[in-house]
N, C-alpha and C positions, 0 to 999 in steps of 0.2 A: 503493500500500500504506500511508499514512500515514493511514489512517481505519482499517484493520483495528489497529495500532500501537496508536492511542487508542482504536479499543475494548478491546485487550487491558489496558489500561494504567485504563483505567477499572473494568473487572471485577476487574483486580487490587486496586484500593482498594477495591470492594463489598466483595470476598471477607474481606479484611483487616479491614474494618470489623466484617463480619458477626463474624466471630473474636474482636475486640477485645469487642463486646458482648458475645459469652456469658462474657468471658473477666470482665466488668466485674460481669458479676451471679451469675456463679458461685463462691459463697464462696472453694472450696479451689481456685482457678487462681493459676499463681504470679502473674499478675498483681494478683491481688485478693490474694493475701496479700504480695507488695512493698509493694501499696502499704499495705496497715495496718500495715507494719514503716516505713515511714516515716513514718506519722502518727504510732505509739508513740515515734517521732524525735522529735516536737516539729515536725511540717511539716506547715500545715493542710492538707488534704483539698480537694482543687479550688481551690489558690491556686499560681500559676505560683511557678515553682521552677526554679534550674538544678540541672542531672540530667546525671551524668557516666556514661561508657558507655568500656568497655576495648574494642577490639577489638587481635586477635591473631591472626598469620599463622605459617606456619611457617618462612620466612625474615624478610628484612627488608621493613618495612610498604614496597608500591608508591606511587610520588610520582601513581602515577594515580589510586588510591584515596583519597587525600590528598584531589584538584583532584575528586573526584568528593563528596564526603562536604560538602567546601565550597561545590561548588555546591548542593549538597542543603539549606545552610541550617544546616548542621551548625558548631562552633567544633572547632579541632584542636589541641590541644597539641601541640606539637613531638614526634616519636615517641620513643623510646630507642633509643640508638647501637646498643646491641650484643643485638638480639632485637628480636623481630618485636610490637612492642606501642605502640598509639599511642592516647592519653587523649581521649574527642570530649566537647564541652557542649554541652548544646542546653537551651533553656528551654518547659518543658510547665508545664501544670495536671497535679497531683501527684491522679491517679485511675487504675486499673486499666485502663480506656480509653486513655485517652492515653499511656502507658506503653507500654501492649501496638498500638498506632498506631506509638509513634516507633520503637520495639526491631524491628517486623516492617520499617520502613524502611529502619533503619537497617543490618539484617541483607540485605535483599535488594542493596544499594548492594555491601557488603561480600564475601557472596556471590561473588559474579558476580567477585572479586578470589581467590577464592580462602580468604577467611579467616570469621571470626565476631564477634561482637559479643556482650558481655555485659555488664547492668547494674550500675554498682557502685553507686550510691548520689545520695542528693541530696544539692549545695552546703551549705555552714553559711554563715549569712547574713554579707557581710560591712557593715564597718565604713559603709558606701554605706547598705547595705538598711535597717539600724539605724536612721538618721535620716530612712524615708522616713514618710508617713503611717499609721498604722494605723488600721485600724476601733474604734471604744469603744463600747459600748450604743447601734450607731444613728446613734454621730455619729462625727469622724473627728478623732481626736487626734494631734499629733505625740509622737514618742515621744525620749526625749533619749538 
């Protein structure tokens, strides 16, 4: 049965994909409108970003959803003590596509636990990203 598995498992990313595309070209999808609320941020458009994600149970987050989330590729804040809420980071290209790629992932992982996932927002860049290269007309300047 481990070929029926990866088929399903392959249809499920078609599917997802498929979704994510209309999601990417269809003005009014929340995907396509998060992501022009984070360009209006000041976060360019198709330049990798970390991108923080709440998810929320209705007891306390399970330590299996943690070790599942992490293998998934996902970063975890530690969750809070007293309520079922624990902060995920993950690093995408800042586009309706990939947004609506990580969120359907990251909700099927979550899912399967019981709880949901919702997008809060992209990173402000820190004190690190500040000094790395930037693009300038063409050529690549550091920035101080």
């Amino acid at each position: 049965m481990p070929s029926e598995k990866s088929l399903a498992s392959v249809m499920t990313v078609l599917g997802d994909s498929i979704v994510a595309t209309v999601a990417s070209l269809w003005p009014r999808s929340a995907a396509a409108i998060e992501a022009r609320r984070l360009t209006a941020d000041g976060y360019p458009r198709g330049e990798p970003a970390d991108v923080y994600f709440l998810l929320s149970f209705d007891d306390a987050v399970p330590d299996d959803v943690l070790a599942a989330i992490r293998a998934a590729g996902f970063s975890v804040r530690e969750p809070a003590q007293t309520g079922g809420f624990a902060t995920i980071r993950t690093r995408i290209r800042l586009g309706a596509f990939d947004l609506m790629m990580t969120g359907k992932r990251l909700d099927r992982i979550v899912e399967s636990f019981g709880g949901f996932a919702t997008l809060i927002g992209a990173a402000r860049p820190t004190s690190e990203d500040a000094t790395r290269p930037a693009a300038v007309a063409s050529r690549r300047a550091s920035v101080a």
